[in-house]
Rosetta silent file (secondary structure, phi, psi, omega in degrees, C-alpha in Angstrom):
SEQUENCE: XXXXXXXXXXXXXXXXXXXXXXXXXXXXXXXXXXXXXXXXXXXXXXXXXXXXXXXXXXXXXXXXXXXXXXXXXXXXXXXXXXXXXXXXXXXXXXXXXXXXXXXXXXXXXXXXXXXXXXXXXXXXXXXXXXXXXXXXXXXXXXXXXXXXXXXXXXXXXXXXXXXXXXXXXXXXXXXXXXXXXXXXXXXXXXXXXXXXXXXXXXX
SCORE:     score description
SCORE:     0.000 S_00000001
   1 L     0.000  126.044 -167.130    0.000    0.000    0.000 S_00000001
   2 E  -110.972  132.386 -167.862    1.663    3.162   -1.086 S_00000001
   3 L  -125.657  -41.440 -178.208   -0.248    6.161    1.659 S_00000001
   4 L   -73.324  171.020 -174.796    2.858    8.791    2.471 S_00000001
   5 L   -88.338  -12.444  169.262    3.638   11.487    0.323 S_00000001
   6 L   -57.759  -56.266 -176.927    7.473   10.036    0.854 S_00000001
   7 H   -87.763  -16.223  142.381    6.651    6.982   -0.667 S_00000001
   8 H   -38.333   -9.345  177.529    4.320    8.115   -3.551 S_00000001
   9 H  -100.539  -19.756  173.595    7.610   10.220   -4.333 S_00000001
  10 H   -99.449  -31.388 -167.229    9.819    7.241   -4.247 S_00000001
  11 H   -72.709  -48.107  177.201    7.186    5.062   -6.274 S_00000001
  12 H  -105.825   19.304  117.428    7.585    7.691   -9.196 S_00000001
  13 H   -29.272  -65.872 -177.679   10.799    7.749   -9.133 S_00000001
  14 H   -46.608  -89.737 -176.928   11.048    4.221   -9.658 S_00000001
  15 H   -18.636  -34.714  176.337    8.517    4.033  -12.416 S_00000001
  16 H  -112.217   42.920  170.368   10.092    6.851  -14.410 S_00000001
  17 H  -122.047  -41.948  153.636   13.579    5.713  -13.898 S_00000001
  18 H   -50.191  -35.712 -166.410   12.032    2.044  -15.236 S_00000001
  19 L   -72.484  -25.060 -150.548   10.403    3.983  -17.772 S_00000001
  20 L  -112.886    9.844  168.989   13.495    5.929  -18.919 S_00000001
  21 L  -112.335   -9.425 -173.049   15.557    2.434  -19.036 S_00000001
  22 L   -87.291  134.882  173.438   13.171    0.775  -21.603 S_00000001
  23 L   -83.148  162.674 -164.375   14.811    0.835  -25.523 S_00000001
  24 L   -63.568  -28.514  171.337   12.976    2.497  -28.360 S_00000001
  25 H   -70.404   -8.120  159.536   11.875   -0.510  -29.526 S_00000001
  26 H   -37.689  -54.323 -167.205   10.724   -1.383  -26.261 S_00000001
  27 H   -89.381  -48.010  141.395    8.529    1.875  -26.544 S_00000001
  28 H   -27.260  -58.435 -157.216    7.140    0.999  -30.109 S_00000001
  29 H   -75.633 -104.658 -163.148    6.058   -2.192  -29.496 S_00000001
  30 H    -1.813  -65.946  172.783    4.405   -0.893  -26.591 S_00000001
  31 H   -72.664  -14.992 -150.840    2.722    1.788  -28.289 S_00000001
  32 H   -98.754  -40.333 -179.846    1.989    0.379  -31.482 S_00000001
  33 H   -60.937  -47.904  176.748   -0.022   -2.843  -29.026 S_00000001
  34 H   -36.238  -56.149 -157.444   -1.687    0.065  -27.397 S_00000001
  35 H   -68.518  -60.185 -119.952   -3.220    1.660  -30.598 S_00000001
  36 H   -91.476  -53.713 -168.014   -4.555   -2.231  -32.005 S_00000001
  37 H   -49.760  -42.376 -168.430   -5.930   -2.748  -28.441 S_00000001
  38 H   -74.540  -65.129  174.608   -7.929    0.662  -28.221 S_00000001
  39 H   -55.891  -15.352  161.366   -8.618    0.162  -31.919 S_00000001
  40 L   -96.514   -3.816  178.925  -10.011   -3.008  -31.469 S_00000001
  41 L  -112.661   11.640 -179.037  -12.081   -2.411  -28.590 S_00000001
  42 L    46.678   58.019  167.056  -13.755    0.195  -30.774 S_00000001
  43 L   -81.175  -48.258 -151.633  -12.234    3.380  -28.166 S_00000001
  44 L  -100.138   48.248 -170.146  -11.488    4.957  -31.432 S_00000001
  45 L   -67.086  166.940  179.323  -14.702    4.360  -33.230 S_00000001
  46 L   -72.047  124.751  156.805  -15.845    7.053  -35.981 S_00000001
  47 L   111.079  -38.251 -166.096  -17.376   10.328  -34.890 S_00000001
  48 L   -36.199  142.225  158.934  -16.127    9.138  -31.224 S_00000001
  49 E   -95.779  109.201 -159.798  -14.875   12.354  -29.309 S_00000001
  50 E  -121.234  170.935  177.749  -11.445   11.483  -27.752 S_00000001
  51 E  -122.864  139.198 -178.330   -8.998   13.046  -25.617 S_00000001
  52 E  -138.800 -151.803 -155.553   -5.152   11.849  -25.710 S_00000001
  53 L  -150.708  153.848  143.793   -1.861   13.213  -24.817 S_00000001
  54 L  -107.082  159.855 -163.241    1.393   13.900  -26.209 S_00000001
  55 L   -98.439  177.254 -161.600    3.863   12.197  -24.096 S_00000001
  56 L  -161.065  123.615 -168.757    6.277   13.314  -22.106 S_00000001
  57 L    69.995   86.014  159.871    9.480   11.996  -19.593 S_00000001
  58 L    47.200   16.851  173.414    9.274    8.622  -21.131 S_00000001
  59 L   -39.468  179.194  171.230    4.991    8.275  -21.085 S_00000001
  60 L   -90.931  156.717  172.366    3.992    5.665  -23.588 S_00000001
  61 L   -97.522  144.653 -165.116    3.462    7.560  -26.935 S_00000001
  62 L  -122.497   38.845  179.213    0.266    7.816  -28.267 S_00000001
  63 H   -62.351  -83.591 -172.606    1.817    8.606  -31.777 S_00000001
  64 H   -48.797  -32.839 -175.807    0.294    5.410  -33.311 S_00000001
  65 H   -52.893  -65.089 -173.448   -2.882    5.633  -31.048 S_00000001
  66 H   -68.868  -14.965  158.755   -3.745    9.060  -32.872 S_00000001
  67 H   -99.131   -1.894  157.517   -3.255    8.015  -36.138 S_00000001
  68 H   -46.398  -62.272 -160.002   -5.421    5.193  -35.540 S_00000001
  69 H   -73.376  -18.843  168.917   -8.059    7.658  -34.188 S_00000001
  70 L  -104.591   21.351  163.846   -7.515   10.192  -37.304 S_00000001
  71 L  -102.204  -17.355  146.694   -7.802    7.644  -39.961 S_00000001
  72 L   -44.901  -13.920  179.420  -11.496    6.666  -38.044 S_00000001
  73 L    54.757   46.160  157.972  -12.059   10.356  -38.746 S_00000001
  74 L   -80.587 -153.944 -141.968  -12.847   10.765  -34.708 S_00000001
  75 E  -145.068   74.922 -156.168  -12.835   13.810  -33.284 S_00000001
  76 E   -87.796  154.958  144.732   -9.163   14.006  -31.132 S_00000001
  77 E  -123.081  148.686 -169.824   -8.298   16.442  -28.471 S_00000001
  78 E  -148.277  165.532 -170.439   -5.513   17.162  -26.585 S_00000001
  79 E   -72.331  161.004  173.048   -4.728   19.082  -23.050 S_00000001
  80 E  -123.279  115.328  146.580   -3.833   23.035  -23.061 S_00000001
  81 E   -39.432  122.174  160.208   -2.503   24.519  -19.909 S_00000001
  82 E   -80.143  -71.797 -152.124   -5.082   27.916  -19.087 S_00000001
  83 E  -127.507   90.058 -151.249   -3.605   28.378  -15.999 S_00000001
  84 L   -88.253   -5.184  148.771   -0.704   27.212  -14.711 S_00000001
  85 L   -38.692  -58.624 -154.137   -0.762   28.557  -11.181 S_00000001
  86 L   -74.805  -29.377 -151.368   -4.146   27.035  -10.240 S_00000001
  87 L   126.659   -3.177 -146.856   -3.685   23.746  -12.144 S_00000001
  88 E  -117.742  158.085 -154.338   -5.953   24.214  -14.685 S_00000001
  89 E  -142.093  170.249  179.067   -6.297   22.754  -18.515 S_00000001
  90 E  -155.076  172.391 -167.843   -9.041   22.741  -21.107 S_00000001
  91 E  -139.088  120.097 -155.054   -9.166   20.221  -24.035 S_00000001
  92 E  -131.222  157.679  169.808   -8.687   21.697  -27.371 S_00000001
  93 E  -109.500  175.357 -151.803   -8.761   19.775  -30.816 S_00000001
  94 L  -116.688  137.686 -161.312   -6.252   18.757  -32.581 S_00000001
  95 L  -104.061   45.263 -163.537   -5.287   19.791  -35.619 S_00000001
  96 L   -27.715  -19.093  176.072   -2.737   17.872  -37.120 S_00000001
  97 L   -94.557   15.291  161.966   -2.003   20.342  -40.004 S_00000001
  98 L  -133.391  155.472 -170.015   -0.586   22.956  -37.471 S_00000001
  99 L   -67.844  133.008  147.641    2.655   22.836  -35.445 S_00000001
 100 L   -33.105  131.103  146.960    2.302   21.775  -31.904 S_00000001
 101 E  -123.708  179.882 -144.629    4.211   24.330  -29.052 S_00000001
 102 L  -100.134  134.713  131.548    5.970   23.691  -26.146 S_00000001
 103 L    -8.520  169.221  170.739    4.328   24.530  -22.575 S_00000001
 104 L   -92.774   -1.577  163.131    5.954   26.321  -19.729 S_00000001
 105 L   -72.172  -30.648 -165.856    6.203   22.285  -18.776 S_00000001
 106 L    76.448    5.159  160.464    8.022   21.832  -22.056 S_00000001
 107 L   -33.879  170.535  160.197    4.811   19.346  -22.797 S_00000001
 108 L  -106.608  134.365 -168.062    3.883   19.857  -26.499 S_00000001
 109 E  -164.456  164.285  170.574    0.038   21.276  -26.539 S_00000001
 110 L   -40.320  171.818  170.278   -2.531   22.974  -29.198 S_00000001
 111 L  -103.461  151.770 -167.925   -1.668   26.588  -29.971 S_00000001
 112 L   -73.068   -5.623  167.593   -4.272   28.727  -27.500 S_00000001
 113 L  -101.067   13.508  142.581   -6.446   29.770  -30.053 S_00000001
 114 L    16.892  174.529  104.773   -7.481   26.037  -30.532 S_00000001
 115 L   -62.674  151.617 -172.438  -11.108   25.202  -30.271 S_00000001
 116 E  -131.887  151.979  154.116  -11.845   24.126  -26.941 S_00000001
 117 E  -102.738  142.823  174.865  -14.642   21.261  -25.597 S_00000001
 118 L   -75.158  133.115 -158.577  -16.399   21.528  -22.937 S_00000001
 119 H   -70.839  -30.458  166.351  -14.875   17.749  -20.890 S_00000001
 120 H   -52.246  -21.528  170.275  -18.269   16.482  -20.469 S_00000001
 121 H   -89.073   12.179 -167.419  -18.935   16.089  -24.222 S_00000001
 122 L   -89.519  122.256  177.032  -15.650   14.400  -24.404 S_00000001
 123 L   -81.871  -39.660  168.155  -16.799   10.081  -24.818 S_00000001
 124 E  -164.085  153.586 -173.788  -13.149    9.185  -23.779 S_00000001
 125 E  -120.108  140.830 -179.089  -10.104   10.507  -22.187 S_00000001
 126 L  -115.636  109.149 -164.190   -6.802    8.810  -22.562 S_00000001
 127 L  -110.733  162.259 -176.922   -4.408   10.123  -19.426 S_00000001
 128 L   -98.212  163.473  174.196   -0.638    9.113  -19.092 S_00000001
 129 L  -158.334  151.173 -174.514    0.032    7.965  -15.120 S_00000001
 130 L   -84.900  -38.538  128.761    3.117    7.166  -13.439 S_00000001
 131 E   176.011 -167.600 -140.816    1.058    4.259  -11.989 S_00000001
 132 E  -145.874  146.103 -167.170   -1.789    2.572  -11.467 S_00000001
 133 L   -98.194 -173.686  171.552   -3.965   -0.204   -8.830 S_00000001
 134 L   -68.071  -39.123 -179.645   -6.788   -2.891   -9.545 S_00000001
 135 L   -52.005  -35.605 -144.832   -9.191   -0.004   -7.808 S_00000001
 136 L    83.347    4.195 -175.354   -8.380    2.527  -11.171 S_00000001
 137 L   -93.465  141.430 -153.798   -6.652    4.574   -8.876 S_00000001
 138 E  -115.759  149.059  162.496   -3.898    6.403  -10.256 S_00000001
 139 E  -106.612  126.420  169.292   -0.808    8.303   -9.161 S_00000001
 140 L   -94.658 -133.670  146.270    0.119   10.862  -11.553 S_00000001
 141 L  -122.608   26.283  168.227    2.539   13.318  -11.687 S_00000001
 142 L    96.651  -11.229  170.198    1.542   15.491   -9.118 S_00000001
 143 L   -69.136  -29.257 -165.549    0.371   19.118  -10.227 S_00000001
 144 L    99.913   -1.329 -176.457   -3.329   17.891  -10.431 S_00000001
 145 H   -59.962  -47.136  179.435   -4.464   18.920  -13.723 S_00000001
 146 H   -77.844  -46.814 -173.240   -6.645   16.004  -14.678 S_00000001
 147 H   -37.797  -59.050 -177.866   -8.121   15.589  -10.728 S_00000001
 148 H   -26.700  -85.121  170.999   -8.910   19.365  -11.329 S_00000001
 149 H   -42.527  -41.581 -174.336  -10.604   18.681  -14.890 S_00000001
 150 L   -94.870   30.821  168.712  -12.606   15.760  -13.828 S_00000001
 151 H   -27.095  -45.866 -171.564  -14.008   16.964  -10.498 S_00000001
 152 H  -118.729   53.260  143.344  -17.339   15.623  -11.122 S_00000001
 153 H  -108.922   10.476 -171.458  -16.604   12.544  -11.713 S_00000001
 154 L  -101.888   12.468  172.143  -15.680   11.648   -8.580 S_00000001
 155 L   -87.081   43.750  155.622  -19.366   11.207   -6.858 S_00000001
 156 L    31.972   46.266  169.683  -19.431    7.716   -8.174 S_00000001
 157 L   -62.469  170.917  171.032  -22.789    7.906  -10.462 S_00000001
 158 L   -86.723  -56.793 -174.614  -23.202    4.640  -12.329 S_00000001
 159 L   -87.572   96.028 -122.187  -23.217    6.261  -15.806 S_00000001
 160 L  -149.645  124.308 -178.411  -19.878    8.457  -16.009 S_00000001
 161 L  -126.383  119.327  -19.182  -19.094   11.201  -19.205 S_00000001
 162 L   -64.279 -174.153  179.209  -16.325   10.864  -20.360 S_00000001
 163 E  -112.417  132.142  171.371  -14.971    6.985  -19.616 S_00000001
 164 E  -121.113  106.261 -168.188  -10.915    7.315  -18.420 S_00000001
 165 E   -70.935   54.195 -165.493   -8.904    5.114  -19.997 S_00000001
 166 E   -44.673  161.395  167.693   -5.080    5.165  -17.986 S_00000001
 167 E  -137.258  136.124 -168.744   -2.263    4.363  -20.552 S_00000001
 168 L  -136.705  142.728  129.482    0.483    2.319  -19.145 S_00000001
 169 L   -40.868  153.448 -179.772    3.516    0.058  -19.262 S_00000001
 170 L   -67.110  -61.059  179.964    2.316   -3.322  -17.945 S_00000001
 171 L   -39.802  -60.395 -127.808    4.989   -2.600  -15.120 S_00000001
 172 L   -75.649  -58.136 -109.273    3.430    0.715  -14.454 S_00000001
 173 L   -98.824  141.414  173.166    0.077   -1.294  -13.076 S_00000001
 174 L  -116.390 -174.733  165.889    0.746   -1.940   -9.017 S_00000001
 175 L   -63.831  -86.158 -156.815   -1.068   -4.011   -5.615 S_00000001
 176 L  -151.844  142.391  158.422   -2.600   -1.023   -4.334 S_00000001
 177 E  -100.629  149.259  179.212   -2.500    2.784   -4.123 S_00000001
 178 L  -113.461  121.854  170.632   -4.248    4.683   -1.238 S_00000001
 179 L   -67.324  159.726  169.774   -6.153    7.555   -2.911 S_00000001
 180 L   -91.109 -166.460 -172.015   -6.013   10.914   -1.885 S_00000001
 181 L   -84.615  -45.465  153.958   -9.620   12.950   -1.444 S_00000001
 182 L   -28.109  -51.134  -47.489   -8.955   14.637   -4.805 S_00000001
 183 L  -153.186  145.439 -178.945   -8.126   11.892   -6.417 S_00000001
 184 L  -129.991  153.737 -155.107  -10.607   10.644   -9.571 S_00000001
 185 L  -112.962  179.156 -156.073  -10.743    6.565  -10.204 S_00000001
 186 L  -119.877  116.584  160.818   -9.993    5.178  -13.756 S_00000001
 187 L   -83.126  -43.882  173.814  -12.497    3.006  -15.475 S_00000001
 188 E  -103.537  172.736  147.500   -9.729    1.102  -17.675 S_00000001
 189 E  -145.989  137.223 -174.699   -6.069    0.744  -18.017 S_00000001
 190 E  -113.464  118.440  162.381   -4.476   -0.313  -21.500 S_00000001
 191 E  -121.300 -165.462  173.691   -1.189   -1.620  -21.497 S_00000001
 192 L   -95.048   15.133  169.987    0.728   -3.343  -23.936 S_00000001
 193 L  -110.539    9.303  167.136   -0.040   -6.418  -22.928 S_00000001
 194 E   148.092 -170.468 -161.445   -4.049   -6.057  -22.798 S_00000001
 195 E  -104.259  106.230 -163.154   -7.236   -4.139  -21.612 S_00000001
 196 L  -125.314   83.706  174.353   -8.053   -4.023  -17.631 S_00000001
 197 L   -65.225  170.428 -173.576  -11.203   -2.458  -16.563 S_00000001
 198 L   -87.092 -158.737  172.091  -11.152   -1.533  -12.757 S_00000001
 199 L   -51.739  -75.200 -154.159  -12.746   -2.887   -9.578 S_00000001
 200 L   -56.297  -24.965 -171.973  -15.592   -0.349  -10.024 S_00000001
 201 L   -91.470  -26.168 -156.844  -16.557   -1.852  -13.674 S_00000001
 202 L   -96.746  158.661  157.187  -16.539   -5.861  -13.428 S_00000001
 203 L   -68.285    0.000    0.000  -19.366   -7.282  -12.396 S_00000001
């Protein structure tokens, strides 16, 4: 059980010091399993409204994922820092025929005059995590942006807009995390070795 803020601090360490030891072909395969899984589980169906990431400090890349998801003609988005005091992000779409800039994170994000969605009309969001339990609960990397964005998902309705998809190394996936009260649960996790809904989802 990881509960202190010491050892949530040593736990991503590890993970992105594992992460940052895997070779690129390591990180291909990975991603490339990723996309066929998502794509095969109809995530990236036509019309679908999705939200992804570009990655960043050794995340899995979701390079292949998104060209799955634009040759489906879905509807991608990806996060924009607003505000980077408070925490806060908005989900803009993505345009593939204009250059990407860098954050004050050095993330890669939309340019701010983007279109933005409002995250409830968003069908699925695909977050990166440092890792992740059997519960869906995730440790990230600690600013808070997505807890922020998803607030109200965390009163545990049955029917939950958007569905949050973690994307992982298989390694990434742990025993147990103890959430904090912020803290928003996961319905899936996709690794490259398969598809894991959480606790809260099996029957």
């Amino acid at each position: 059980m990881t509960t202190s803020i010491p050892e949530r601090e040593r736990l991503r360490r590890e993970m992105r010091r594992r992460r940052s030891d895997l070779s690129q072909r390591e990180r291909m395969a990975a991603a490339h399993a990723i996309a066929q899984s998502l794509y095969r589980l109809r995530v990236l169906r036509r019309g679908a409204h999705v939200a992804a990431y570009i990655a960043h400090r050794g995340e899995v890349d979701l390079g292949p994922t998104l060209a799955r998801a634009r040759s489906q003609r879905c509807n991608v988005y990806l996060p924009s820092v607003t505000r980077a005091d408070a925490g806060l992000m908005r989900f803009v779409r993505f345009d593939d025929r204009r250059a990407l800039r860098r954050n004050r994170f050095g993330i890669l994000e939309p340019h701010r005059d983007a279109m933005s969605t409002p995250v409830r009309r968003l069908d699925v969001i695909l977050l990166p995590l440092v890792a992740v339990d059997a519960r869906g609960w995730r440790l990230g990397s600690g600013a808070g942006f997505y807890d922020r964005s998803l607030a109200h998902l965390r009163y545990g309705r049955r029917w939950r807009r958007p569905r949050l998809i973690g994307v992982a190394y298989e390694f990434q996936r742990v025993a147990q995390l103890e959430p904090q009260p912020w803290d928003v649960p996961l319905d899936a996790v996709v690794t490259e070795r398969g598809f894991y809904p959480t606790a809260r989802l099996r029957p």
